[in-house]
N, C-alpha and C positions, 0 to 999 in steps of 0.2 A: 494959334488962331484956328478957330472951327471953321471946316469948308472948302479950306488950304489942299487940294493936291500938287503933290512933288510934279517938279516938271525934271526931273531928272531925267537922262537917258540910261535906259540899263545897258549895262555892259555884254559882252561875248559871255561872259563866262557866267552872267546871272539868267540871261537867256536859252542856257545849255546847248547854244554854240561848239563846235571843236573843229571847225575851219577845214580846208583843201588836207588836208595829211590825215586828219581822221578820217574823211569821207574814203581816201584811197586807201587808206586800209583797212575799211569796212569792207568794201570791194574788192583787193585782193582776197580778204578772209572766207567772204562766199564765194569765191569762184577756185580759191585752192579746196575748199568742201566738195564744190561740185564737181571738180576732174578726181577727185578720188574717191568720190561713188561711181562714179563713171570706169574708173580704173580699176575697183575693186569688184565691178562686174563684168568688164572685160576678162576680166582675171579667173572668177567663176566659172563664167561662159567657155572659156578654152581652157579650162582644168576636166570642169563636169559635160559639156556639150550644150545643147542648145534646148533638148527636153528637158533636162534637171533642171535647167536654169528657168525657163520658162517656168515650171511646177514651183521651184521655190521663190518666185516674184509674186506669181498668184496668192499661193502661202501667205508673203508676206503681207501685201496688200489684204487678205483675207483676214487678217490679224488683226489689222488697224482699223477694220469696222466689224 
């Protein structure tokens, strides 16, 4: 029949849903990234001191535009 739309309801899984478990670990994933940039410039910082460190964040930043 011409005209006929489906009155179906789509599913979780046709909507690209993936529920409470995917969402927390979307979330753990970015925030275990962010304490180990974090940590990995703590790390910098009290290996090279506080002007190296500072000279190579500017660097880096400098880089990226």
């Amino acid at each position: 029949m011409l005209g006929m739309m489906s009155t179906t309801v789509p599913t979780e899984t046709e909507t690209g849903g993936h529920g409470p478990a995917r969402t927390w670990l979307v979330v753990a994933l970015w925030a275990g990234t962010a304490v180990s940039i974090v940590a990995a410039g703590l790390m910098l910082w009290s290996a090279q001191g506080e002007a190296v460190f500072m000279d190579m964040v500017a660097s880096a930043f400098a880089m990226c535009f």
